[in-house]
C-alpha positions in Angstrom: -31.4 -33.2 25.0 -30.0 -29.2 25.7 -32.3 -26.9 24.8 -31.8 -25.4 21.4 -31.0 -22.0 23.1 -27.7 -23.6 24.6 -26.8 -25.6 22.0 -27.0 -22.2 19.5 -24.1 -20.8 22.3 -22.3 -24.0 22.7 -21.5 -23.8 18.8 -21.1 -20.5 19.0 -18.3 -20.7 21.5 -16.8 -23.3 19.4 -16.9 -21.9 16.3 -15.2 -18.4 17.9 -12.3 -20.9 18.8 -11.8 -22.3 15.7 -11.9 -18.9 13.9 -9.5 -17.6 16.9 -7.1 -20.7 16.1 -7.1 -20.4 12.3 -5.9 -16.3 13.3 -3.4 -17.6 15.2 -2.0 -20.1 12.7 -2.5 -17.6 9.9 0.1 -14.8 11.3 2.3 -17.7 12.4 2.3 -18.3 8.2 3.2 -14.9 7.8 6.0 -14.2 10.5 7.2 -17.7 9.0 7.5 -16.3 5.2 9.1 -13.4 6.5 11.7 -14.9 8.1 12.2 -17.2 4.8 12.5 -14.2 2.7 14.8 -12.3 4.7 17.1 -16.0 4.5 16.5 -15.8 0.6 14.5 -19.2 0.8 12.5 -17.6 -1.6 10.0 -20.3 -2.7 9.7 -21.9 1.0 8.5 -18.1 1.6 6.0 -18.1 -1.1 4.4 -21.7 0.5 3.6 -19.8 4.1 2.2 -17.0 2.7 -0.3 -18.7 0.5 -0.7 -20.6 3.8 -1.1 -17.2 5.4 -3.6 -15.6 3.1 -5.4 -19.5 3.2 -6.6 -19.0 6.7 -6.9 -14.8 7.1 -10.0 -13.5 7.6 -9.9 -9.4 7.4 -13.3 -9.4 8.9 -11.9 -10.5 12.3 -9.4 -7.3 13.0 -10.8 -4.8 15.1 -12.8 -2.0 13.0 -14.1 1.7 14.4 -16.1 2.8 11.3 -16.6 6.4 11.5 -16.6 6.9 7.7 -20.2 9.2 6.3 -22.2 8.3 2.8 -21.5 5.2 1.1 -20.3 5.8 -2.5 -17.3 7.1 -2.3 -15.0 7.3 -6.0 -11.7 7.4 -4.0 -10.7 5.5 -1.1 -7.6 7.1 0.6 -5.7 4.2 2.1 -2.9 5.0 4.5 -1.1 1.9 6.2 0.9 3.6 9.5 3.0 1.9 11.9 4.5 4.1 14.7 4.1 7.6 13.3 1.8 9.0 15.6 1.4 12.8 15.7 3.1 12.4 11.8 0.5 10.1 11.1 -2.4 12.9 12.5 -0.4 15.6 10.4 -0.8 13.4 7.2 -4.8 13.0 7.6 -5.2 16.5 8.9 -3.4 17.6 5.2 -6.2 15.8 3.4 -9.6 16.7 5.6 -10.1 19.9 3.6 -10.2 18.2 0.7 -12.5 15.4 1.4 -16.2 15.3 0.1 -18.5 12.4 -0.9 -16.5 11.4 -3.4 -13.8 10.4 -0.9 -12.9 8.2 2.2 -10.2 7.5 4.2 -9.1 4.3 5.6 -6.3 4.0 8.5 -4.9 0.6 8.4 -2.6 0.5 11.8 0.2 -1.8 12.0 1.1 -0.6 16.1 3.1 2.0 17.6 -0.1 4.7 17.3 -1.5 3.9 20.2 -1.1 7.8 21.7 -3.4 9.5 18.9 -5.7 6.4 18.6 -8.5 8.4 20.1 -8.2 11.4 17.6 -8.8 9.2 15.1 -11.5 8.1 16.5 -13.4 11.0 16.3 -12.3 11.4 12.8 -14.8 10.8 9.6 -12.6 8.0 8.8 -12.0 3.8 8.8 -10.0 2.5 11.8 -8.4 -0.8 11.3 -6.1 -2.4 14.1 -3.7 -5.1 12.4 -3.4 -7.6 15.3 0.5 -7.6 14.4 2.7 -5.2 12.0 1.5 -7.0 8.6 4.0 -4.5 6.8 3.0 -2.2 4.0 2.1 -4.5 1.1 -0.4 -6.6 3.0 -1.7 -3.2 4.7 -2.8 -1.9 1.8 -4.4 -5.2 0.9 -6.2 -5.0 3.9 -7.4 -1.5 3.4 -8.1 -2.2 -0.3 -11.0 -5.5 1.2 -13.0 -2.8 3.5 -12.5 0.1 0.7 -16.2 1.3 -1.1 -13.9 3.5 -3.8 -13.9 2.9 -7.5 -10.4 3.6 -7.2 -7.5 3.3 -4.1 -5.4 5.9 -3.4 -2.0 5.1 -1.3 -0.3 7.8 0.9 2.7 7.1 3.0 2.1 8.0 6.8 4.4 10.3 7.5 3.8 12.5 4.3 1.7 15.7 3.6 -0.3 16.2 0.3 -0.8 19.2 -1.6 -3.7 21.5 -1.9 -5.0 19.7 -5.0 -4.3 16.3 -4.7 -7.4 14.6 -4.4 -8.5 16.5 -7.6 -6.1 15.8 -9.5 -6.1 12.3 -9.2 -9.6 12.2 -10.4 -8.3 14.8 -13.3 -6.1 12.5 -14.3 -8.3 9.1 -14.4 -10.9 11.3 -16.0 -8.8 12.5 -19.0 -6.6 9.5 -19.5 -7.1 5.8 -20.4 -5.0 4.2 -17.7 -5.3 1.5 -14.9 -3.0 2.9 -12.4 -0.6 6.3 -11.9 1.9 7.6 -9.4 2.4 10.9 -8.8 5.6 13.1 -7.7 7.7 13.5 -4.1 8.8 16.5 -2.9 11.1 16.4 0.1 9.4 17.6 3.2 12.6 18.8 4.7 16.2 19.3 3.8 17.2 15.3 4.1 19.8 14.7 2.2 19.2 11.7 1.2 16.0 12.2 -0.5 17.7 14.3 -3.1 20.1 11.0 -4.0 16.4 9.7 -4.7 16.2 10.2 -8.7 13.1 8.8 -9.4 10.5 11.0 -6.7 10.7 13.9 -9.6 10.2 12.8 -13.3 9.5 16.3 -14.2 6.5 18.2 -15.2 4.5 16.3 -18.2 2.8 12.9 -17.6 5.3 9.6 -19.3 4.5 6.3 -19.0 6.1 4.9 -15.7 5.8 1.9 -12.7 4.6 2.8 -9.5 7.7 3.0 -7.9 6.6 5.9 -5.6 3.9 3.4 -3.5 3.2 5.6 -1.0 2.0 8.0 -3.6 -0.2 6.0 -6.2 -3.7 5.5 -7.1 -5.0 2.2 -8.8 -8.9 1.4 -10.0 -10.0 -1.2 -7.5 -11.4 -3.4 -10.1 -7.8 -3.7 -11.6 -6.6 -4.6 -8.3 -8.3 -7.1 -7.2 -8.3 -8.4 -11.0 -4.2 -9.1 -9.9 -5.0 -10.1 -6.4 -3.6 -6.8 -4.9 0.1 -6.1 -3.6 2.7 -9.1 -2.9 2.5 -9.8 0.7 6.2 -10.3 1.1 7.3 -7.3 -0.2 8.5 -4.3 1.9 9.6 -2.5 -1.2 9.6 -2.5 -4.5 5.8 -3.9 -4.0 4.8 -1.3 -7.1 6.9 -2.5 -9.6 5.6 -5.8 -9.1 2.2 -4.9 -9.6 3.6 -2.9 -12.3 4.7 -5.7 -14.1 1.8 -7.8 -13.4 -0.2 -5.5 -15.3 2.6 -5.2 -18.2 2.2 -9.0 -19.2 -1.4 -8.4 -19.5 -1.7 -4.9 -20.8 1.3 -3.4 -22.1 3.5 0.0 -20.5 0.3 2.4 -21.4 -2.0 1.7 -18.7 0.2 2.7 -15.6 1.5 6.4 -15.7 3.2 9.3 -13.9 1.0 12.1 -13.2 2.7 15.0 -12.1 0.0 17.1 -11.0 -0.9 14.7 -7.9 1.9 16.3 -5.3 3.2 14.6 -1.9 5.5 15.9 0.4 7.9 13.6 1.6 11.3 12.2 2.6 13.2 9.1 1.8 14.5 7.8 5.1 15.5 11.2 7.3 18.5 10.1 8.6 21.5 7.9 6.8 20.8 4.6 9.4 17.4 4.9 8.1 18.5 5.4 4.4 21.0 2.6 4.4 18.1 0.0 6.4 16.0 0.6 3.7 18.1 0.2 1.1 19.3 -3.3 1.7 16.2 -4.2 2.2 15.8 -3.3 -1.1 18.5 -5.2 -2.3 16.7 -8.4 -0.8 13.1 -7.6 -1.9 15.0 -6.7 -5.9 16.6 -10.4 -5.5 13.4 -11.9 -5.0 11.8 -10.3 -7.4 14.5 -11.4 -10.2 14.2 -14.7 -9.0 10.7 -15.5 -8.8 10.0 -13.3 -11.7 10.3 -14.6 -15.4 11.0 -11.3 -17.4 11.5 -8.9 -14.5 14.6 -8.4 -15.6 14.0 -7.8 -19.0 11.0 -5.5 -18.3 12.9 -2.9 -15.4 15.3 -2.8 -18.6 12.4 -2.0 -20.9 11.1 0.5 -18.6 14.5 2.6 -17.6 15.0 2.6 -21.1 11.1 3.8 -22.0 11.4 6.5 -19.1 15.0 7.8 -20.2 13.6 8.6 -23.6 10.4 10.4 -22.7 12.1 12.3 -19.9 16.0 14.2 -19.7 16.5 11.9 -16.0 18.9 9.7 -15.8 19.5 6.9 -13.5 15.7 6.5 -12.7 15.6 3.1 -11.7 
């Protein structure tokens, strides 16, 4: 009989293989529902990614922990795929604003590999995403490793204001809610972003959905409650949760706050702006489809945020 010693490595060995296998067959799920979606086989999608999120293990994606304390309230998650020095610009905006209330998490879908090493010697949470696992799943991602009370989403390629951490813990602080977004200000003169209506809702806080993803904050407690963002989505991710929380809840518990200030723009150039919005077309067809109610409840809500604001054409 082996001594024990080698028998420990033997199943060691093994055991790394079968984690490495179930990896492997786990993004396989995932570029699978993808491909479903993007065909509109909506509920052959649904099938691989449970399969996906069946076999994933976060734990196994590569880490460089650099973050300090250990209770942190907010946990700044930014998901970034191929902004680099953009990407540096938007973590650089929010350094002189972090204490121990606050961490940040980079969750890094490719294309960053240039700047890597800054952000290495940053006080921060590295996570490599052995594939682009798009935004929803991302955040997902960066929600499992987060130590926050409550998750704060910032698009890659934005800059935040002076205040911003602050007043996201103003506005949990003062009101009774579950979730908020906050407002977009263009960084440059796109044009495009201005045909975006609902980045501004104007200057008192309304009832809302988090339609500005890239610019929201939810308690972690209330996301994991609802299992965190759809996988599938690349847009309209928000809303779903939105409505998630809706059927449980009511319209009260998610707001906009317009205190909490990003800087950014839509798409940048009209390619970019038209990409993204058929995209959005799919990801709004699956929604109605797989959705009891979502229909009735974007009507609900357009209706609810046209009366508490002078906007029109929000959603």
């Amino acid at each position: 009989m082996a001594p024990s010693i080698f028998r420990k490595k033997s199943d060691e060995v093994l055991l790394n293989a079968e984690k490495k296998i179930r990896q492997k067959h786990a993004l396989a799920c995932f570029n699978q529902a993808i491909s479903l979606l993007y065909s509109k086989k909506f509920k052959q999608a649904e099938q691989q990614i449970h399969n996906y999120k069946k076999y994933i293990d976060y734990n196994y994606f590569f880490k460089k922990d650099g973050r300090t304390g250990n209770t942190p309230v907010l946990s700044i998650i930014i998901v970034a795929y191929n902004t680099q020095n953009a990407l540096i610009d938007c973590v650089e905006s929010i350094l002189p604003q972090m204490d121990s209330q606050s961490e940040i998490i980079i969750v890094d879908n490719g294309g960053n590999e240039s700047v890597q090493e800054k952000l290495f010697k940053m006080n921060l949470l590295y996570i490599k995403n052995p594939q682009n696992l798009i935004l929803s799943e991302g955040r997902n991602i960066g929600a499992f490793f987060a130590r926050g009370d409550i998750l704060v989403f910032i698009d890659d390629d934005a800059l935040v204001a002076n205040n911003y951490l602050s007043s996201i813990l103003a506005a949990f602080k003062s009101q009774n809610i579950f979730a908020l977004r906050g407002k977009v200000i263009p960084k440059t003169d796109a044009q495009d972003t201005s045909k975006i209506s609902h980045y501004n809702l104007g200057e008192s806080p309304i009832q809302a959905i988090l339609n500005t993803e890239g610019n929201s904050a939810v308690l972690k407690k209330i996301y994991n409650q609802f299992n965190g963002m759809n996988p599938l989505l690349f847009g309209h991710e928000g809303m779903e949760l939105s409505f998630r929380i809706y059927k449980k809840y009511g319209t009260e518990k998610v707001i906009y706050w317009p205190d909490t200030v990003i800087y950014h723009d839509y798409a940048g150039t009209t390619s970019k702006f038209e990409e993204k919005n058929k995209r959005s077309a799919i990801m709004d067809m699956y929604l109605l489809k797989r959705n009891r109610g979502m229909k009735k409840y974007k009507k609900l809500m357009k209706q609810l945020i046209l009366n508490q604001t002078s906007s029109e054409g929000v959603l």
